[in-house]
Every structure is written in C-alpha cells, then in structure tokens.
NUBA-169871 format. One record per residue (C-alpha): residue in three letters; x, y, z; residue number from 1. Coordinates in nm, 2 decimals, always signed. Example, Ala and Ser with C-alpha at 12.3 -4.5 7.8 and 13.67 -1.06 7.14 Angstrom:
<pts>
(pt ALA, (+1.23, -0.45, +0.78), 1);
(pt SER, (+1.37, -0.11, +0.71), 2);
</pts>
This chain:
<pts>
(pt UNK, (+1.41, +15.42, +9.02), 1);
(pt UNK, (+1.71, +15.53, +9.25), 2);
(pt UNK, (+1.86, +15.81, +9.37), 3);
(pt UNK, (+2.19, +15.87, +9.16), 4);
(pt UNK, (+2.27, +16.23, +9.35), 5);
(pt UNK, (+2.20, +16.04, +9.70), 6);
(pt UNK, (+2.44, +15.72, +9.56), 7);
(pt UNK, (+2.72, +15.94, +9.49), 8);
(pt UNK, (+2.78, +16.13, +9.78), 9);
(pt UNK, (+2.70, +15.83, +10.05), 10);
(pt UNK, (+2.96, +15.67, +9.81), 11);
(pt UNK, (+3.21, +15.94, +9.83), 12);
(pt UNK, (+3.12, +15.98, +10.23), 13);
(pt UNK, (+3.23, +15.60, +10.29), 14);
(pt UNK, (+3.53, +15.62, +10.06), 15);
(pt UNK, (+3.67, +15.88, +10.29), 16);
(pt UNK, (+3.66, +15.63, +10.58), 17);
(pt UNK, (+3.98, +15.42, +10.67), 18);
(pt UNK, (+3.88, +15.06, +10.72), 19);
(pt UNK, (+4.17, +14.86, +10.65), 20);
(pt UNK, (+4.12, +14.52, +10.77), 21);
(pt UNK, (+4.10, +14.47, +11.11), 22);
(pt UNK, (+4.06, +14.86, +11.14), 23);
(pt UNK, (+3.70, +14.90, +11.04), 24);
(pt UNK, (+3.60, +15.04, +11.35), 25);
(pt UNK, (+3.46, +15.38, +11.21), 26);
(pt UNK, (+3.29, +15.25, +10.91), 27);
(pt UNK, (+3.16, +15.01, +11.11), 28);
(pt UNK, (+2.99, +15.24, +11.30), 29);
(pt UNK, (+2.87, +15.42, +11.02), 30);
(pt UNK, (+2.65, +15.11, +10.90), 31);
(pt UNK, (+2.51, +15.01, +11.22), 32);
(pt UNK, (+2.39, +15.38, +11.26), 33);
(pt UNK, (+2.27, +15.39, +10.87), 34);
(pt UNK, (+2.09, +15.02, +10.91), 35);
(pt UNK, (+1.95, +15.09, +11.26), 36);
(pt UNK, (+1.76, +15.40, +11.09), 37);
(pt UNK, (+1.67, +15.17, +10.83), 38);
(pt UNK, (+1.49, +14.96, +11.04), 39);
(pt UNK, (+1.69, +14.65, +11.08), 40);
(pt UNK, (+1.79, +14.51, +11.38), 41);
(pt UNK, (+2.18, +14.47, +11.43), 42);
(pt UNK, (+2.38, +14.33, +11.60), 43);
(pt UNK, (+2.80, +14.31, +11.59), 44);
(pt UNK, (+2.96, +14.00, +11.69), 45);
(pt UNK, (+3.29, +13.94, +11.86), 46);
(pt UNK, (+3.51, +13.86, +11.55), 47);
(pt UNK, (+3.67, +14.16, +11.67), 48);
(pt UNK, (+3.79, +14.03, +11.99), 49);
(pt UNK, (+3.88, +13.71, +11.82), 50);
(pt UNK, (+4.15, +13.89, +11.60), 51);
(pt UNK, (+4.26, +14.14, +11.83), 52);
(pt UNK, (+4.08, +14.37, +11.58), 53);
(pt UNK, (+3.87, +14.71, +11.67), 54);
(pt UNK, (+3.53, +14.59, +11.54), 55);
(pt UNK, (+3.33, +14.27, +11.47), 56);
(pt UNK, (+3.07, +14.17, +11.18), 57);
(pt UNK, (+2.79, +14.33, +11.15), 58);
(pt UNK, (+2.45, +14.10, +11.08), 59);
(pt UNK, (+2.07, +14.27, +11.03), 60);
(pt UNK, (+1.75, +14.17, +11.00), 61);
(pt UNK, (+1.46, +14.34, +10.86), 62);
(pt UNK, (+1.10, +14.15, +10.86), 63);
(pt UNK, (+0.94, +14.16, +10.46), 64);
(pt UNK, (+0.59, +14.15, +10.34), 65);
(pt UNK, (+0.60, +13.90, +10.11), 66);
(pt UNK, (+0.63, +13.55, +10.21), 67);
(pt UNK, (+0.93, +13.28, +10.17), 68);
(pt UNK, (+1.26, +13.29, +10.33), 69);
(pt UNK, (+1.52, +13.61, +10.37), 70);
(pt UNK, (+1.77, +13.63, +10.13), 71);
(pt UNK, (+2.10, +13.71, +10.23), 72);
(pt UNK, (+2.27, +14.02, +10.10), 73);
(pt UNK, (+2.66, +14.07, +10.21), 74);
(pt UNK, (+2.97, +14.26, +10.13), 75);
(pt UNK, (+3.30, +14.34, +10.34), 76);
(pt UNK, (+3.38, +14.66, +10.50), 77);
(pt UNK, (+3.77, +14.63, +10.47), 78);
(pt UNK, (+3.97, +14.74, +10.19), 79);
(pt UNK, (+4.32, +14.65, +10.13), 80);
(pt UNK, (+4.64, +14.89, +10.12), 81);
(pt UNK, (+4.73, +15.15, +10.04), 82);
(pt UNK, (+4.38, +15.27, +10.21), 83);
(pt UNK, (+4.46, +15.58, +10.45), 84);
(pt UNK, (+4.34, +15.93, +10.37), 85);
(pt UNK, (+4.12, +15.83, +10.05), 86);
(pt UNK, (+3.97, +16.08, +9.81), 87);
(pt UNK, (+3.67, +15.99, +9.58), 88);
(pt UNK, (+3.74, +16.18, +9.24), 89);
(pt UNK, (+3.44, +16.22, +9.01), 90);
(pt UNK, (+3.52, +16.28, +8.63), 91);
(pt UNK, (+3.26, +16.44, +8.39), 92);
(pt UNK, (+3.18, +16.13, +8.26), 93);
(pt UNK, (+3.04, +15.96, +8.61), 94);
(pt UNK, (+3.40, +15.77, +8.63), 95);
(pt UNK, (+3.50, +15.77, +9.00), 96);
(pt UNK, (+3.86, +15.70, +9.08), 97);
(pt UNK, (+4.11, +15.76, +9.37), 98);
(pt UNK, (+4.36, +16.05, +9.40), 99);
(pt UNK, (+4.64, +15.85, +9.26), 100);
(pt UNK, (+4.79, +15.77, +9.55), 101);
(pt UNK, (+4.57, +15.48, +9.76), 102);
(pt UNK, (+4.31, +15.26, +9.64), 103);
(pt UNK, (+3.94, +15.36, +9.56), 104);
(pt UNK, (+3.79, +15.14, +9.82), 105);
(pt UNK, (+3.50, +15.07, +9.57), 106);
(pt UNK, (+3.59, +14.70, +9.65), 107);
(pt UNK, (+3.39, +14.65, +9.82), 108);
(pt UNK, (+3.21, +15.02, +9.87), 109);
(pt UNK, (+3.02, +14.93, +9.58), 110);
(pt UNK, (+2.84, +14.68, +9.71), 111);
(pt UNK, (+2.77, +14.84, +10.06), 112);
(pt UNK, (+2.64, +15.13, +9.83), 113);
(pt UNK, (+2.41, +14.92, +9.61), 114);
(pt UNK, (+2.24, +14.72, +9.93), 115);
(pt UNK, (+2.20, +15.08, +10.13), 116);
(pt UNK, (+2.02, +15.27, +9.80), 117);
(pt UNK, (+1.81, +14.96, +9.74), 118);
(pt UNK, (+1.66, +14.97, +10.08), 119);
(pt UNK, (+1.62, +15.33, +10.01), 120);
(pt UNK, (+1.44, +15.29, +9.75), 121);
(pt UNK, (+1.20, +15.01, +9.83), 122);
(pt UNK, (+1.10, +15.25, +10.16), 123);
(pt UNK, (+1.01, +15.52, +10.01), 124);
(pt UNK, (+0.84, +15.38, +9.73), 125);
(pt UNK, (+0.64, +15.16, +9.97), 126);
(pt UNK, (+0.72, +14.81, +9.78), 127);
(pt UNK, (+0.65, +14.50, +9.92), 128);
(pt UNK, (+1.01, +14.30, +10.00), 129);
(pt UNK, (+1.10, +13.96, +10.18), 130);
(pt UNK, (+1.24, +13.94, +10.49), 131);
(pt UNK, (+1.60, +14.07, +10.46), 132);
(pt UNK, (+1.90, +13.96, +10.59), 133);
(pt UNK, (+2.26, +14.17, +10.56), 134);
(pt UNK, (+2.59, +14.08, +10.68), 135);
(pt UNK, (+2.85, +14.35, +10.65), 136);
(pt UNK, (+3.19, +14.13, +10.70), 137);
(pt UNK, (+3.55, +14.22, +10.85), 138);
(pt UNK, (+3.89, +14.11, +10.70), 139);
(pt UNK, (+3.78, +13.97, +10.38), 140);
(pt UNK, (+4.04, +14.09, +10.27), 141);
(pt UNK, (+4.27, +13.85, +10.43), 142);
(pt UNK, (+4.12, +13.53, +10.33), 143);
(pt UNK, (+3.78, +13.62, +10.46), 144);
(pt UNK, (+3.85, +13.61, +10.85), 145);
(pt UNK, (+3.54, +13.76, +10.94), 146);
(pt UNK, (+3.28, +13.59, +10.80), 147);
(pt UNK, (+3.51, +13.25, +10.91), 148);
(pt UNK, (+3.39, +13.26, +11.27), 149);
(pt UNK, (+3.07, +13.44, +11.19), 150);
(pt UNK, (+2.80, +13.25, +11.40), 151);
(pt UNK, (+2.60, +13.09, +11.10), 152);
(pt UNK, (+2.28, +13.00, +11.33), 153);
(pt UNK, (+2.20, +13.34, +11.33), 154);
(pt UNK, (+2.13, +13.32, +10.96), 155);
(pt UNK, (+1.73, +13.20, +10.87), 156);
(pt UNK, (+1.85, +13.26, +10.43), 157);
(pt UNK, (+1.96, +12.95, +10.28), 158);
(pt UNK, (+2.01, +13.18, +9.99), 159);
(pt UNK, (+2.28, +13.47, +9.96), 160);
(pt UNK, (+2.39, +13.72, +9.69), 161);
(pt UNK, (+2.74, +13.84, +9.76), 162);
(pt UNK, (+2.79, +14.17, +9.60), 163);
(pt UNK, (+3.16, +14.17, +9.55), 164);
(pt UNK, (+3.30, +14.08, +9.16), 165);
(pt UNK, (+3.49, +14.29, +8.93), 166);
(pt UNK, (+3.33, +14.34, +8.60), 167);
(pt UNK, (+3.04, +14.48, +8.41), 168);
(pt UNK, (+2.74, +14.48, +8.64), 169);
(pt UNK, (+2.51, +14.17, +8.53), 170);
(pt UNK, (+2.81, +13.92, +8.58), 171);
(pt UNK, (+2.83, +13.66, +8.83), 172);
(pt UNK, (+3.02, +13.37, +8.93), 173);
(pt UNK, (+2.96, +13.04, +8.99), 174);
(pt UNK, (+3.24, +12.90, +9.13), 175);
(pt UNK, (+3.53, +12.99, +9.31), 176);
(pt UNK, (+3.88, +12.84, +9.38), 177);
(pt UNK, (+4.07, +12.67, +9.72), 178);
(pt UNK, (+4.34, +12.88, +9.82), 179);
(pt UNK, (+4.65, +12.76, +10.00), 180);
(pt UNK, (+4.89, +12.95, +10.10), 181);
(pt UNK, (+5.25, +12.81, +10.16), 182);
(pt UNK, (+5.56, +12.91, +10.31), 183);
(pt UNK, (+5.92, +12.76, +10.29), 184);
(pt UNK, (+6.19, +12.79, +10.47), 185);
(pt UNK, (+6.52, +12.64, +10.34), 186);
(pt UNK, (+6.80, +12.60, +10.63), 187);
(pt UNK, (+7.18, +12.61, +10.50), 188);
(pt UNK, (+7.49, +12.69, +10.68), 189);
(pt UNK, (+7.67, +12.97, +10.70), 190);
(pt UNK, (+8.02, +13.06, +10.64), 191);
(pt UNK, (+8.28, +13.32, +10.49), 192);
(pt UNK, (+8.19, +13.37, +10.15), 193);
(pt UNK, (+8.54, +13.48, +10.03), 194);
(pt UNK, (+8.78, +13.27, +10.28), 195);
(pt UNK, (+8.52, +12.91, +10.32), 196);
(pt UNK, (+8.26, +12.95, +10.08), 197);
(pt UNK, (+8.33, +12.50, +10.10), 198);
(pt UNK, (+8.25, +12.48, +10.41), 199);
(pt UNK, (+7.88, +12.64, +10.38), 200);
(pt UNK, (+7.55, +12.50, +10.25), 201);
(pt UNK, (+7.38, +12.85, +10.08), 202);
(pt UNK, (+7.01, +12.81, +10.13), 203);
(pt UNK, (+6.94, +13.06, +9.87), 204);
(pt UNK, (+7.10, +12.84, +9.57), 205);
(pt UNK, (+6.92, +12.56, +9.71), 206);
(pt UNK, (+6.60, +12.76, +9.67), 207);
(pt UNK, (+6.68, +12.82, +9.32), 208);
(pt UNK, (+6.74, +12.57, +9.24), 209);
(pt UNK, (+6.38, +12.42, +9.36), 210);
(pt UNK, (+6.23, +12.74, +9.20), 211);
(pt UNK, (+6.32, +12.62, +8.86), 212);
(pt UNK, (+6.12, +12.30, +8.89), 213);
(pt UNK, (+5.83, +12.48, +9.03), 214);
(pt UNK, (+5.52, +12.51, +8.73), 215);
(pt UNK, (+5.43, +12.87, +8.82), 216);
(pt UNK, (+5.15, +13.08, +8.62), 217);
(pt UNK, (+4.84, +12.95, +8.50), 218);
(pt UNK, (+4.92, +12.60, +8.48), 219);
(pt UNK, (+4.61, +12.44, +8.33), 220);
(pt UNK, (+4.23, +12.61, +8.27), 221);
(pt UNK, (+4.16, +12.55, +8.69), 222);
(pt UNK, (+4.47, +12.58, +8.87), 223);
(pt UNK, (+4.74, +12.89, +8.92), 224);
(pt UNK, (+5.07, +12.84, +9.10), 225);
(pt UNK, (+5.27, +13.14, +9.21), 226);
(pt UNK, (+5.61, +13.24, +9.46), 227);
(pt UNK, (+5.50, +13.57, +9.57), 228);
(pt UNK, (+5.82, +13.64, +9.78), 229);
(pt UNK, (+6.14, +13.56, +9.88), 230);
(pt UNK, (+6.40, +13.65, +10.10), 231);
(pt UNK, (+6.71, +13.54, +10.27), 232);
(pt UNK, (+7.08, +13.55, +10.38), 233);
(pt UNK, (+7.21, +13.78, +10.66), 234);
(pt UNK, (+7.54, +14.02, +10.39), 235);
(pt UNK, (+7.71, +14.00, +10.05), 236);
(pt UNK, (+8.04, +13.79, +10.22), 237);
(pt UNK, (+7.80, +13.50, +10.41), 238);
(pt UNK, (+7.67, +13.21, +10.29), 239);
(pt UNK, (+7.35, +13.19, +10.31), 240);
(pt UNK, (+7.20, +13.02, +10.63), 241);
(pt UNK, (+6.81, +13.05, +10.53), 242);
(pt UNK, (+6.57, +13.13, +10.25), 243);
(pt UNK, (+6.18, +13.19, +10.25), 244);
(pt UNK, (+5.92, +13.12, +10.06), 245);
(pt UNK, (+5.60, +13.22, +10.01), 246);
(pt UNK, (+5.36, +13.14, +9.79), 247);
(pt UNK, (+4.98, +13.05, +9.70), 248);
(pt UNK, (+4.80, +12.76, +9.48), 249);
(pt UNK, (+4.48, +12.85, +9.34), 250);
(pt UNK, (+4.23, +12.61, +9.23), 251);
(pt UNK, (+3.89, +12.54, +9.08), 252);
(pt UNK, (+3.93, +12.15, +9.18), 253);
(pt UNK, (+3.99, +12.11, +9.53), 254);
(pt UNK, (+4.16, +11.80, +9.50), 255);
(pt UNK, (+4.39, +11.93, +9.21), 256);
(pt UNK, (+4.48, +12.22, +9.47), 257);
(pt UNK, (+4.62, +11.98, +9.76), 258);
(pt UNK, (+4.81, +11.79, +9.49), 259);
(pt UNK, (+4.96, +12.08, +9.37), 260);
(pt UNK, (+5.10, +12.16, +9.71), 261);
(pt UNK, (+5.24, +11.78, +9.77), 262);
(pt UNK, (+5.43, +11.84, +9.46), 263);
(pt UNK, (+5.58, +12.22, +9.57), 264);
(pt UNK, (+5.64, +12.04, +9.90), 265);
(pt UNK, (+5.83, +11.75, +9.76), 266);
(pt UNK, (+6.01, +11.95, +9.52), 267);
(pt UNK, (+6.20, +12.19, +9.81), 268);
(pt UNK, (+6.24, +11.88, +10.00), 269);
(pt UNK, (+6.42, +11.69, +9.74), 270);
(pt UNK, (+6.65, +11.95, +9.65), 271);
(pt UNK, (+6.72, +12.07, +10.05), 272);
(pt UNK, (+6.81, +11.71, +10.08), 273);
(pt UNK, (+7.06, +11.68, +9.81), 274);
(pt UNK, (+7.29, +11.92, +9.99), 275);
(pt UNK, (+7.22, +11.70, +10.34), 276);
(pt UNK, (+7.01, +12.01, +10.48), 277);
(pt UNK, (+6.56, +12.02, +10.52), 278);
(pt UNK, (+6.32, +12.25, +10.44), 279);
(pt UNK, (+6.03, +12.36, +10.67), 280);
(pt UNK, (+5.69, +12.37, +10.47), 281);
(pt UNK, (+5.38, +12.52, +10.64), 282);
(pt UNK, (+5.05, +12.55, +10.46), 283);
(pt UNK, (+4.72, +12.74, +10.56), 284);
(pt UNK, (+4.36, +12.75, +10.40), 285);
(pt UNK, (+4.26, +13.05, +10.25), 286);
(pt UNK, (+3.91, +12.96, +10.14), 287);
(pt UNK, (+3.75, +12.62, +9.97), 288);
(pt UNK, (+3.63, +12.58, +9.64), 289);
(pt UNK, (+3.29, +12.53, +9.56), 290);
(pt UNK, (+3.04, +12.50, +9.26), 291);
(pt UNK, (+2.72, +12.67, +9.23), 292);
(pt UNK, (+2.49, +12.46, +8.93), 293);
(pt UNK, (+2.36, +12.70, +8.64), 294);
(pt UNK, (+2.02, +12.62, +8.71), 295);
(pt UNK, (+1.99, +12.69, +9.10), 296);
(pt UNK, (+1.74, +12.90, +9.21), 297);
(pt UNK, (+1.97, +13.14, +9.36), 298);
(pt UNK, (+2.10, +13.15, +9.00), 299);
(pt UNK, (+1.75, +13.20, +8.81), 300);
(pt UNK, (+1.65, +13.47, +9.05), 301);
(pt UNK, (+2.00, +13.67, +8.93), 302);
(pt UNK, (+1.91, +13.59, +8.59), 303);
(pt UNK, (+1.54, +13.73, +8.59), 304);
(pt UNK, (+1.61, +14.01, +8.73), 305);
(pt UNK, (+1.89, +14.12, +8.48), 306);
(pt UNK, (+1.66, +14.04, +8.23), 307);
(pt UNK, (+1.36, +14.22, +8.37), 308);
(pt UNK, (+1.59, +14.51, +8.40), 309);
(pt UNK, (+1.74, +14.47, +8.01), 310);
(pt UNK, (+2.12, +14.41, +8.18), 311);
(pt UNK, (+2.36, +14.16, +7.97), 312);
(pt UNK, (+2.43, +13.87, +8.19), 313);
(pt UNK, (+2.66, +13.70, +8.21), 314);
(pt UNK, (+2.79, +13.37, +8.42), 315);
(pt UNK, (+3.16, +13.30, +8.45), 316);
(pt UNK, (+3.43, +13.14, +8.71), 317);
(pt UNK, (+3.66, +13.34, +8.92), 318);
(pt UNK, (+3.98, +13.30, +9.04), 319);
(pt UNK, (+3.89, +13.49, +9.34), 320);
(pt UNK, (+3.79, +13.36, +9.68), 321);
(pt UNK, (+3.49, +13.58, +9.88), 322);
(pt UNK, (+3.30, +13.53, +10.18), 323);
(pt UNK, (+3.07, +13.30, +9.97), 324);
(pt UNK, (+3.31, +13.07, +10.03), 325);
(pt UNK, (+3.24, +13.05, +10.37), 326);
(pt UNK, (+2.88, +13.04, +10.31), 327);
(pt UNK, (+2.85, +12.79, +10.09), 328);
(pt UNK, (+3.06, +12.55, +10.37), 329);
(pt UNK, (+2.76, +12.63, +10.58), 330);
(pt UNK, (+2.49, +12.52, +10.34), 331);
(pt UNK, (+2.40, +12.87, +10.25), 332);
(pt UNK, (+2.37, +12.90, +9.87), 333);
(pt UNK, (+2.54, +13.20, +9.72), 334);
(pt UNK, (+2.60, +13.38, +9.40), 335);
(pt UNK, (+2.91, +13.63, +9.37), 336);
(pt UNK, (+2.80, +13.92, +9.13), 337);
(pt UNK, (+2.95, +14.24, +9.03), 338);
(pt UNK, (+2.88, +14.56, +9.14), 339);
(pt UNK, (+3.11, +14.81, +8.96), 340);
(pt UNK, (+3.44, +14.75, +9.08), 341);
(pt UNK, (+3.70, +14.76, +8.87), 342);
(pt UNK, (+4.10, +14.70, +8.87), 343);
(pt UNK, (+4.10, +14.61, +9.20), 344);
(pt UNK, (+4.37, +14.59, +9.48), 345);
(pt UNK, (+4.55, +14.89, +9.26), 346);
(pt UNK, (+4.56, +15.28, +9.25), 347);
(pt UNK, (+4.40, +15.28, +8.91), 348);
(pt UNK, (+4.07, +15.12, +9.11), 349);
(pt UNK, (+3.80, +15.28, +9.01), 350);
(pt UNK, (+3.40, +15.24, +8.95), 351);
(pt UNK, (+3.10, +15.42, +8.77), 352);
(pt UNK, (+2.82, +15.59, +8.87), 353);
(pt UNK, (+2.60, +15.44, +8.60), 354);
(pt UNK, (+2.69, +15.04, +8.72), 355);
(pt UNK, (+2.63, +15.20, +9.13), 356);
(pt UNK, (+2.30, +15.26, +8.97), 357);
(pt UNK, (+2.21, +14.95, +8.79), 358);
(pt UNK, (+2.33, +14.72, +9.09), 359);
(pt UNK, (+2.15, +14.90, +9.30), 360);
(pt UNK, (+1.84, +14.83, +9.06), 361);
(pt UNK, (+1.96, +14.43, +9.05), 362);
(pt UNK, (+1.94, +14.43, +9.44), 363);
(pt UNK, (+1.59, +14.59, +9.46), 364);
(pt UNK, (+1.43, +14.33, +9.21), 365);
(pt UNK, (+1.58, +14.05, +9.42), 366);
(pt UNK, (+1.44, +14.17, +9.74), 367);
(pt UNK, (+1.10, +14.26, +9.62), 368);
(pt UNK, (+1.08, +13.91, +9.45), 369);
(pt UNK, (+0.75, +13.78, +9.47), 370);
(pt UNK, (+0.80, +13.40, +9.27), 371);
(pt UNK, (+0.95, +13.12, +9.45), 372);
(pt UNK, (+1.13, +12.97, +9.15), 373);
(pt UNK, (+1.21, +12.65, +9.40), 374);
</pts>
C-alpha cells in the first residue's frame, strides 16, 4: 500500500540533517515545508525562545472526513550525539545503518518517516481519514523539553499515538517510568597530600564510601538506580576538596521513585557527616510515570489495526520516558509504539526498510479508522 522507494530516500534525505537537540532548526524547516504541502496547517511555537534554542515545536492540523475526534500523531525531531555529518547506509538486505561513526538518527526518523508516507498514502489513494493532529517535538532527547511547555489548548485529540519505541514494529508500551535525576556534591578540605594528608577531609573517600551503600542496577522489577558520573579533586598531591555526583532513579511506581531518592540523599548525608563536612543534593524531574489500562480505547485501536494488518502485537513496559509523558499529565491518552528503531543512543543504531513499511501501514489504519471503540 506504500511507497517503499519514496520511504527510503525521504528517510535517507532526513538522516543527512543535523538536528541535535536544541539545533533542529533545518529539519524543522523541512517538515513545516513537507506538511504545509500536505495540507496541514502549521504553526511553530516559541519553545525555541524559551531554551535559547534555534527552533520551536512544530503542531498541524488537517480536517478528516470521517467523524469523531483527531488523533494525535507525534515524534521528536532531535537526535542525540554523536549526530553531525550522518550517512544513511543501505545494506542488500533493506538493513539501514550509520557510517560507523555517529548515530543513525532513526530514533526518532522513523517515526517522522512513518506519519509523512501515511499521509502520502491516504492522499493519493483518496481514503477517508479523521481529522489529524501532528506534533513534531524539540529536545526530547533531554527529558522531553519541548513538548514540556508545548501549549496543550491547542490540542482538540484526547487520544495520541507516539511513534517512538525500540523493537519489532507491532509493540507498544503501556507504561512508562519517573525519572529523577540527582547530583551530589561532597565538600572536604584540602591539604598536602604527602606533608598533612591529617589535616584534610578528602571528599572523594567520603563519596566512596557512600557509593558502596548505594543499591545500583535493576533493583527490583520497577525501579533502576544508577551513578552515571563522577568527578573530583584539583592533583595527585591534594586532598580532595570536592566530589560530584550524578546520577538518575528510574521508576514504574512514582512513589517508589521519590523514596528511592530520600534514601541516596540520606545515605551521602550520613557519611559527609561522619567526617564533620555536608553534602549538597539537588534533584530535577525528568518525566512522570504513568499507566495506560490494557483495555483503553487508544489501546484497542493499536490492537485492531495490527491485527487487520497480520503484525504480532505485542504490549510491554518501558523503562524509557517520551513525550507521552507529557501528554498523559495533560489528559491526553497516549500509546508509545515502535517504529523500527533499534539499538538506540549508539553507533550500531540502525532500522529496516521492511518495519519503515509496516509502521507506516499501522499509521494509515489508525487514521482512516472508521469505529469509535469508546
């Protein structure tokens, strides 16, 4: 039913667009010139401005045929580092990967690739489609900044489908963690390491010292704790002065996630305090966890449609936060699903042409759904 020749090289075309986050100026442009001769009316908002970035969100609305409320269809234009000077590679066997040497970009190109085709599609085959909505986010990448102060009255969907999971195409997730992000910073004192190592308090052996209390990996089935960096001291013959950390809590429970981070807290404070010295401990929100039941409509409506199609579906959590997050806080009920992105975040990123295709095929059944299901 698609165009696998036209999904391919628009693919390719966007992957050779830089657009790290807060840099998506040119692919930005791209989509507002590809949706305008779609038919949508756009508009980009001033998330831009708001984080001293080069380009805002960009939100469309095309009127449908067939009655009932727009759906939401969304996916981020950043992509993280390294991102500059990509290359789409296309093996014999429809594999696309990177040069090597920066990520693919196919998170979250895929899913821009799968909405464009599907619209596409449905035009030149003349099928009747609801009323569409598309919001094409900045700096998801970075604990979904753009959609955060997106301006959520503009939206008429209570429903969204948020094209932007790893997997097979026909998964989906229905629930996604809280996030907080958490950085300590363990004061000491310094002093000569070889002629008054007594007369200094060394921040980084305090640090350790907390570290080894710390529960870090997957600590039960809905909660991960990690220390993603470290770094301290000012040369081999000081005490140490200062040490920082950073790290992140994960959770499916939001409640489980704040405890989590009391316990981190209290931990570094104890053991700063047993060598007569604090710790400073800031926290920040990445995203909030939410739920989405099995039997929502948003959830049937996925469900058909891989079934209609003959896809294998297949419900699961992630560990992952997305902009759904954001909708969901703003009573917009969304499903994350995959659309061919695979080993993400890495040089070996890569996606197929085949599960381009079948999203793309996923998205046009849920536009040109005709059954309420509600």
């Amino acid at each position: 039913m698609v165009n696998r020749a036209r999904i391919l090289k628009e693919f390719c075309s966007l992957v050779a667009i830089d657009a790290l986050s807060y840099q998506e100026r040119e692919m930005a442009d791209r989509l507002l010139k590809t949706l305008t001769e779609l038919g949508f009316e756009v508009i980009e908002d001033n998330a831009g401005t708001y984080y001293s970035g080069n380009c805002g969100n960009l939100y469309g609305y095309l009127p449908g045929e067939l009655e009932g409320t727009p759906y939401l269809f969304s996916a981020h234009m950043d992509t993280v580092a390294p991102g500059q000077n990509k290359r789409a590679v296309v093996k014999d066997d429809g594999t696309i990967t990177s040069d090597g040497t920066t990520v693919l970009g196919a998170d979250d190109l895929s899913g821009i690739v799968s909405i464009l085709e599907a619209i596409r599609t449905m035009k030149e085959l003349g099928l009747p489609h609801r009323s569409i909505e598309i919001l094409f986010t900045i700096a998801e990448e970075v604990y979904i900044r753009g959609s955060e102060v997106f301006d959520y009255t503009r939206i008429k969907a209570k429903e969204a489908f948020v094209l932007d999971l790893s997997g097979p195409v026909g998964t989906a997730a229905l629930s996604a963690p809280t996030l907080i992000s958490f950085t300590a910073t363990v004061q000491g004192k310094a002093s000569h390491a070889g002629f008054a190592p007594e007369l200094g308090i060394n921040a980084i052996a305090i640090a350790a010292q907390a570290i080894t209390e710390i529960k870090q990996g997957r600590i039960d089935e809905k909660t991960t704790v990690n220390i993603g960096l470290i770094e301290g001291g000012r040369a081999r013959n000081i005490v140490s002065d200062s040490c920082i950390l950073k790290g992140e809590v994960r959770s499916l429970d939001h409640e489980k996630a704040l405890s989590e981070i009391k316990e981190i807290e209290r931990i570094l404070s104890e053991s700063a305090h047993k060598y007569n010295t604090e710790c400073e401990f800031t926290t920040e929100f990445g995203c909030l966890a939410y739920k989405v039941e099995p039997d929502h409509p948003v959830v049937s409506r996925f469900t058909k449609a891989c079934k209609d199609l003959g896809y294998e579906i297949n419900l699961r959590d992630t560990f992952g936060g997305s902009d759904n997050n954001n909708f969901m806080r703003h009573g917009i009920t969304g499903l994350v699903i995959a659309c061919g992105m695979n080993e993400v975040h890495s040089c070996g990123e890569y996606t197929h042409i085949d599960e381009l295709e079948k999203c793309s095929n996923i998205v046009i059944k849920l536009m040109t759904e005709r059954e309420s299901l509600l």
